[in-house]
C-alpha distance (Angstrom), angle and dihedral (degrees) to the residues before:
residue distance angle dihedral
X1 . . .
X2 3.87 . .
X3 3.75 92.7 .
X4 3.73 94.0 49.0
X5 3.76 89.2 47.8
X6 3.59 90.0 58.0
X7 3.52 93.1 42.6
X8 3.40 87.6 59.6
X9 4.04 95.5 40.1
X10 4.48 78.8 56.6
X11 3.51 98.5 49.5
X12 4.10 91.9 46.2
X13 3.78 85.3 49.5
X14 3.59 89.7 50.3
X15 3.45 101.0 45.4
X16 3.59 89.8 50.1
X17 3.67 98.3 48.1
X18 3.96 85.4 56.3
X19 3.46 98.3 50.3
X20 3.90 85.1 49.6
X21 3.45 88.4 50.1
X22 3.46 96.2 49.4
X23 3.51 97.5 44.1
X24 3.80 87.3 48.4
X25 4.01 89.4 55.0
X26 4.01 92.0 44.8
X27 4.05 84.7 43.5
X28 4.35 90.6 54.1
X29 3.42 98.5 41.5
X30 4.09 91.1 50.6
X31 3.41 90.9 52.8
X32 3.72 91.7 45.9
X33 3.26 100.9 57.2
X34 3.73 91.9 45.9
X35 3.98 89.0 51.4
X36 3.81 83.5 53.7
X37 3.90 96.4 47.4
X38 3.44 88.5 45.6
X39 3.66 88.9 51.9
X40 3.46 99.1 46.1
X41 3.88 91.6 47.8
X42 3.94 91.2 54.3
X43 3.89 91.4 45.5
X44 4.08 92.8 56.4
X45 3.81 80.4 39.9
X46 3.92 92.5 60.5
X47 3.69 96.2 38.7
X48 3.94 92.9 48.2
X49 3.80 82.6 56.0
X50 3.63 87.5 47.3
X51 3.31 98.4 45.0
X52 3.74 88.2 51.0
X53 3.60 102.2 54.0
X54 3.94 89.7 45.5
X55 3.78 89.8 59.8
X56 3.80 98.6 39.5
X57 4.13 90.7 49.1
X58 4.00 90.2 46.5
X59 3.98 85.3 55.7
X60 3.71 93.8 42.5
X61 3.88 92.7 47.1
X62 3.45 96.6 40.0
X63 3.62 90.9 58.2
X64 3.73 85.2 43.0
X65 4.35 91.6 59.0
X66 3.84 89.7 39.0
X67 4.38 90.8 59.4
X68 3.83 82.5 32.0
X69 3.54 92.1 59.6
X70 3.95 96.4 39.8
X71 3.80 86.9 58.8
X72 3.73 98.3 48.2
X73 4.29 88.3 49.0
X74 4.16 87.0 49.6
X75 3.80 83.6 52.4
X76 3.14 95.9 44.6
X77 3.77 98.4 46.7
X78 3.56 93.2 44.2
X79 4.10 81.3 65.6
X80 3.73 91.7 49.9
X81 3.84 140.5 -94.5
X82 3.69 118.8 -44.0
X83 4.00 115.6 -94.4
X84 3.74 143.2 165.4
X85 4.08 116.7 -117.3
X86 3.50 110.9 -176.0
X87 3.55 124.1 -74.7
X88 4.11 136.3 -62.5
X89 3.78 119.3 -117.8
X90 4.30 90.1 -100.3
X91 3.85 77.7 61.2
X92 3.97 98.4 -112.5
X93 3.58 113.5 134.7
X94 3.71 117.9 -99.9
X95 3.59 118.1 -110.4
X96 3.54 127.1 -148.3
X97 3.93 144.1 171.9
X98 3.85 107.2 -148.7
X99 3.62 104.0 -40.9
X100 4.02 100.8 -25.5
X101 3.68 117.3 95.9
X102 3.93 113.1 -122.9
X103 3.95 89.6 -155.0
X104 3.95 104.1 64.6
X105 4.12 91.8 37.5
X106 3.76 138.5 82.6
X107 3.70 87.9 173.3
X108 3.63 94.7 109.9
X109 3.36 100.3 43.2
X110 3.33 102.5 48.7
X111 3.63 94.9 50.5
X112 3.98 90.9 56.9
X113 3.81 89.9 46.3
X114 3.80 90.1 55.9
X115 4.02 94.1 40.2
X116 3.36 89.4 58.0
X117 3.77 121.9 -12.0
X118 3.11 136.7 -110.6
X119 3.56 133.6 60.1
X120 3.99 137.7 -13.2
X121 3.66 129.8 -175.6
X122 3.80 138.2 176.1
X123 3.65 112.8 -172.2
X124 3.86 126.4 176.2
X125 3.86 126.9 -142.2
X126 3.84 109.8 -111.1
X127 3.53 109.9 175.0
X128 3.81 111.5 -54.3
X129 3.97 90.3 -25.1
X130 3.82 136.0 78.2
X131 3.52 122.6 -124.7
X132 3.41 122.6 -150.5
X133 3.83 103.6 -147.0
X134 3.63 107.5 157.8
X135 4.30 120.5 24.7
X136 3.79 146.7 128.6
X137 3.82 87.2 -132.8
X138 3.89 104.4 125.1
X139 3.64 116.9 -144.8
X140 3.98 129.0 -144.8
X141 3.74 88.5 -75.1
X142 3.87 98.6 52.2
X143 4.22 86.2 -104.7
X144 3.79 123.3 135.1
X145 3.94 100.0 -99.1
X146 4.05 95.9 -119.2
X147 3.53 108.8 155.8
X148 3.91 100.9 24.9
X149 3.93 122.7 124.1
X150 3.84 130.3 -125.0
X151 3.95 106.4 -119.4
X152 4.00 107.8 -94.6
X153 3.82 89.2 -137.0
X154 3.64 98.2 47.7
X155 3.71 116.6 118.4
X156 3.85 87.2 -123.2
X157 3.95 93.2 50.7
X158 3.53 95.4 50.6
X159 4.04 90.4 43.5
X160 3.61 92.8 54.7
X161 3.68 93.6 39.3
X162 4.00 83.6 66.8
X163 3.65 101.1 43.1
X164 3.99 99.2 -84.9
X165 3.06 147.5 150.4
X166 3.70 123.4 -134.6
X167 3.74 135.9 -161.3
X168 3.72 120.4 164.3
X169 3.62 150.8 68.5
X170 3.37 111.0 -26.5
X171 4.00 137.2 168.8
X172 3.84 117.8 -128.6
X173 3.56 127.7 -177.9
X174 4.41 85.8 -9.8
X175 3.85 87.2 -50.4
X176 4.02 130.7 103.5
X177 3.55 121.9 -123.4
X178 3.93 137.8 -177.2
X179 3.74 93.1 -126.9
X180 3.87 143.5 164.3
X181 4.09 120.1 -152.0
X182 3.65 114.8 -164.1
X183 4.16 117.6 -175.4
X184 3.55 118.6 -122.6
X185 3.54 114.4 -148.6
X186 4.28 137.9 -172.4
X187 4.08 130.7 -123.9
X188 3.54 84.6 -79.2
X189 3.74 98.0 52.1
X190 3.62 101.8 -117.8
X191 3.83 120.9 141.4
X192 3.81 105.7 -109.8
X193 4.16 95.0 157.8
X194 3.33 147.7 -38.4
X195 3.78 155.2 -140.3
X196 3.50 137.0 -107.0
X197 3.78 133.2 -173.9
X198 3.61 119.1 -174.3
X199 3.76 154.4 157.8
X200 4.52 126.9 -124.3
X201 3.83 102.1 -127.1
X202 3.95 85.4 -153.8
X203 3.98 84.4 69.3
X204 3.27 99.9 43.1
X205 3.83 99.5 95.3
X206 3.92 100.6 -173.8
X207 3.58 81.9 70.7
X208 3.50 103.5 42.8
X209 3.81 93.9 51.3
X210 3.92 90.4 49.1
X211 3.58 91.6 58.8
């Protein structure tokens, strides 16, 4: 009688230790899944946000590159039309807006960059490249980028290389910019430069912050 007693005592132990067990299993893998919904719901959350800042900081700042560039063409044209004189002593041609050389000045630049931030760029057409030959662009070493060349292959490049236009994200110097490119072109209509305006995504902290 005592043994089956205790059998019995066992078997109710055991039976309730596997229905704890059980409903300790069924109980984890509830709360699992709703830690992973939950999860998953807060993660689309974030990148909607994301997502939404992104788009409403490309409008903003394209809007920003397109008035950017409309100032730095009124300067520009208030200097004169775009022309070709001769050649420097590197053996890129000389750029020049009326009678003022492009090459030897940061004039323009600088005034667009304090107008209205930002970027400015005057490159010349030297072959199939662009030179950059006057800009507030810094390069690696915290020097005006004079001298550098746009990247053949860049969507820019190639867009002013046929006559384009470009506004966009593009990378300059290994960095990614919302930026416009306009062509400049002679008397004749040939493409002998261009412009660009343009704003440092690593700067731009609405973005940054988003992400």
């Amino acid at each position: 009688m005592t043994h089956s007693l205790r059998f019995k005592v066992a078997l109710w132990f055991l039976i309730v230790a596997i229905a704890v067990g059980i409903a300790g299993v069924a109980g984890f893998h509830r709360l699992a899944s709703y830690v992973r919904v939950e999860a998953e719901n807060q993660m689309a959350a974030r990148l909607d946000h994301v997502m939404d800042v992104l788009e409403s900081t490309n409008r903003i700042y394209t809007k920003f590159v397109t008035s950017s560039m409309h100032v730095m063409q009124m300067l520009a044209a208030q200097q004169g039309p775009p022309r070709i004189s001769g050649v420097d002593a590197q053996g890129c041609p000389i750029l020049c807006f009326g009678d003022v050389p492009a090459n030897s000045s940061t004039e323009l630049v600088d005034r667009v960059g304090r107008i209205m931030g930002g970027t400015a760029t005057i490159l010349v057409k030297k072959g199939d490249d662009f030179v950059r030959v006057s800009t507030n662009v810094l390069d690696s070493g915290g020097n005006r980028a004079v001298g550098t060349l746009m990247d053949r292959e860049s969507k820019a490049a190639i867009a002013l290389g046929n006559g384009h236009a470009f506004t966009g994200i593009a990378g300059i110097l290994g960095n990614p910019y919302i930026a416009s490119y306009e062509p400049l072109r002679d008397s004749s209509g040939a493409v002998i430069g261009a412009c660009h305006v343009g704003y440092a995504l690593e700067n731009l902290n609405t973005i940054r912050d988003a992400i």
